[in-house]
C-alpha positions in Angstrom: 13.2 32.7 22.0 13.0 35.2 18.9 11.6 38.6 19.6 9.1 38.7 17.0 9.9 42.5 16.1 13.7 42.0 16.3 15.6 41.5 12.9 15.8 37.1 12.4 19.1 37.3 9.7 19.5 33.4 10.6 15.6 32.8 9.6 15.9 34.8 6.7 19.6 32.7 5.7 17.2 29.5 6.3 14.7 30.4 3.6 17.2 31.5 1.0 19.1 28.1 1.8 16.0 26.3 0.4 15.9 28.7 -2.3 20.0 27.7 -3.4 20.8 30.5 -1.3 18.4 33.5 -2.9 16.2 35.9 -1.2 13.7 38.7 -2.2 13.8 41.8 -0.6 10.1 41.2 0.3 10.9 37.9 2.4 13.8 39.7 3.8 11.3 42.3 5.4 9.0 39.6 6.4 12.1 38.3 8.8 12.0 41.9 10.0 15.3 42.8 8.3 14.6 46.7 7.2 16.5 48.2 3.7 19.3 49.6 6.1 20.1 46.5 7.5 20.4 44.3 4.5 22.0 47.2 3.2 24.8 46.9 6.0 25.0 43.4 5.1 25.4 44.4 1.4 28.4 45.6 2.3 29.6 43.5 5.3 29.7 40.9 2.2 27.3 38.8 4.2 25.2 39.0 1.4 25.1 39.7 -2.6 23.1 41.3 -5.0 21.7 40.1 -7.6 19.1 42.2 -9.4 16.6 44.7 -8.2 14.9 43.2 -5.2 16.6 39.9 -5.5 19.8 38.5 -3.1 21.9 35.9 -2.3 23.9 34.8 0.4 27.6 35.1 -0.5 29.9 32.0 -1.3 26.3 29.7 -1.7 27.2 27.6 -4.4 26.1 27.6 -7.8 24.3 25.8 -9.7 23.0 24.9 -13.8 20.2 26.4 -12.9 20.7 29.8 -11.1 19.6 31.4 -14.0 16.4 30.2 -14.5 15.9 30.6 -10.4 16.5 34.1 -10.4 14.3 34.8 -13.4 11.5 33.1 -11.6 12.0 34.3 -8.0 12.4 38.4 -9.9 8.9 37.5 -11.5 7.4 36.5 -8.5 7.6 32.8 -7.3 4.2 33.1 -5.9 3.1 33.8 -9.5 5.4 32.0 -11.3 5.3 28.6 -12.6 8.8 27.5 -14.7 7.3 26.1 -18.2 7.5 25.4 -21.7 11.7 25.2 -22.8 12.7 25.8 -19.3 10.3 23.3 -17.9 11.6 20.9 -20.1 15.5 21.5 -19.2 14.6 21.3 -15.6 13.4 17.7 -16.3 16.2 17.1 -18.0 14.7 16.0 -21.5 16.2 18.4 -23.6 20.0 18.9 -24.9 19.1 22.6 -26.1 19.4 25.2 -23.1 16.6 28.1 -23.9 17.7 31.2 -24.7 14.9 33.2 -22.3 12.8 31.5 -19.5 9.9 30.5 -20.1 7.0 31.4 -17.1 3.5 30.8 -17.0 1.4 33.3 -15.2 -2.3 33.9 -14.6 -3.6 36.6 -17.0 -4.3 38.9 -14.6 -0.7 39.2 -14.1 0.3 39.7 -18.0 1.7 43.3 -17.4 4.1 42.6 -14.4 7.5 43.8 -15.0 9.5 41.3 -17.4 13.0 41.0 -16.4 15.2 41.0 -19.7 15.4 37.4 -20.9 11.8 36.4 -19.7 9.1 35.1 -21.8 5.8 35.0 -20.1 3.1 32.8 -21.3 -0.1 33.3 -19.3 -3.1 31.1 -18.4 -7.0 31.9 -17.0 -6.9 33.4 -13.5 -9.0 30.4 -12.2 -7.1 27.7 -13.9 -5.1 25.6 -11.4 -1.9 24.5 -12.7 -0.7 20.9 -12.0 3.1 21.1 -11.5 6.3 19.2 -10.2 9.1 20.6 -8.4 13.0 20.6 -10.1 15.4 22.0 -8.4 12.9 23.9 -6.2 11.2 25.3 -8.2 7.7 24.7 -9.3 7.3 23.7 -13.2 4.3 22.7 -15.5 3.8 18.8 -15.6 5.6 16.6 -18.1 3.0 16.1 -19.8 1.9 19.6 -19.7 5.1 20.9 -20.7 5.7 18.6 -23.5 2.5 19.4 -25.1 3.3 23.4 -24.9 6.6 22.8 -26.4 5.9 20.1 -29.0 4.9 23.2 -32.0 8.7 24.7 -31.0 10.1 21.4 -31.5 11.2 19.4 -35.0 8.8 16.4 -34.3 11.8 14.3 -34.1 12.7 16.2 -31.0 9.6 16.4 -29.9 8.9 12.2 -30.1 12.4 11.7 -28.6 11.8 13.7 -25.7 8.3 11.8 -24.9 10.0 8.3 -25.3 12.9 9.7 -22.6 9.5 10.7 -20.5 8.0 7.7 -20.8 11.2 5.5 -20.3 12.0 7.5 -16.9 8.6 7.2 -15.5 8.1 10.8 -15.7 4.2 10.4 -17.7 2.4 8.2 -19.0 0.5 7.7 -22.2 -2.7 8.4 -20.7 -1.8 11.9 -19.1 -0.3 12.6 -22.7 -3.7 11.9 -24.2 -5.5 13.6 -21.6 -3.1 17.0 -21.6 -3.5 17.6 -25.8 -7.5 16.9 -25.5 -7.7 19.1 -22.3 -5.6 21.8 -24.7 -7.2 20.6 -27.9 -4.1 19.5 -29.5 -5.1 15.9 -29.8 -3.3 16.0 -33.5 -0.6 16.8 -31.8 -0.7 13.2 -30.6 0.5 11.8 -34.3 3.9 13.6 -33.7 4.5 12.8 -30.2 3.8 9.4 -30.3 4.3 8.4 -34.1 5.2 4.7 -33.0 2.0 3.7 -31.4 
C-alpha cells in the first residue's frame, strides 16, 4: 500500500504516460514529489525538461503532435481547449501545419502567461465548450472548429475541409448549421457548403 505522504514517482510516470509521457511540475507535487526530488531525477536522466514547469519522461516517444501538447499542457490543460488551426490539424483536415497553437480559454483567463508561439482566443467564463479528444487532448468540435477557421481559410479550403468532415462522419450538416447560427455566421454557410 502507498504511504499517502511518501513520494509516488511510479503514479506520477502513470499520468505522464497518458499525457505521451509529459508532466507539469504541479501534478508532479500532487504525487508528493517535492522540487528536490524531481530535481534529482533531472539529473539521474530519469526525467527531461522541457520548458518552465513542464517535463517529460526520458526516451517516451515522440510524436506529430508534441508540439501542440506542450503548448497546451504550459497554458494550463485545465483551461485550455486546442482550437481553431490546431484543432483542425488534430482532426486531420488540413495539409497546412499552423505556425502558433491556437487555444481557447475563458476570458477570465485572457492575461495568463503566453508561452511564445501561442495564440489565445478566449470565450465567456460561463460558456461550456463542446469538445472531442485527438491525441489526448481536448479540442473544439468539428463543427465548431471549422466555423472559427472558415474567415482564415480561402473558401476553397474551407469547403474542402467540410466535405472531408462530412465524408469521415466527423459532423453533420445539421451541427454545421446549428454552430454558424449559434455564432451568427450563418453566411458563412454559402462558403462552407456552396454545393448544397
Amino acid at each position: 500500500m502507498h504511504d499517502e505522504h511518501a513520494p509516488d514517482i511510479r503514479g506520477l510516470e502513470a499520468d505522464a504516460y497518458a499525457q505521451s509521457g509529459y508532466f507539469t511540475s504541479e501534478q508532479a507535487r500532487e504525487h508528493g514529489v517535492s522540487r528536490q526530488l524531481l530535481n534529482h531525477h533531472l539529473k539521474q536522466g530519469r526525467f527531461e525538461g522541457v520548458r518552465r514547469g513542464l517535463y517529460r519522461v526520458r526516451g517516451f516517444p515522440s510524436t506529430q503532435y508534441d508540439d501542440i501538447r506542450e503548448k497546451w499542457m504550459a497554458v494550463g490543460a485545465e483551461k485550455a481547449v486546442v482550437s481553431h488551426e490546431s484543432a483542425l490539424a488534430l482532426l486531420e483536415l488540413s495539409d497546412s501545419i499552423p505556425d502558433d497553437v491556437h487555444l481557447l480559454v475563458p476570458r477570465k483567463q485572457r492575461g495568463l502567461r503566453r508561452p511564445p508561439g501561442v495564440v489565445i482566443h478566449t470565450r465567456p467564463d460561463d460558456e461550456n465548450v463542446a469538445t472531442v479528444w485527438r491525441a489526448g487532448m481536448p479540442i473544439t468540435t468539428p463543427a465548431r472548429t471549422l466555423v472559427d477557421v472558415a474567415v482564415n481559410l480561402q473558401p476553397e479550403q474551407a469547403a474542402m475541409a467540410v466535405r472531408q468532415a462530412l465524408a469521415q462522419g466527423l459532423l453533420t450538416r445539421r451541427q454545421l448549421e446549428q454552430e454558424t447560427a449559434r455564432q451568427g455566421k450563418t453566411r458563412l454557410l454559402d462558403t462552407l457548403l456552396p454545393d448544397q
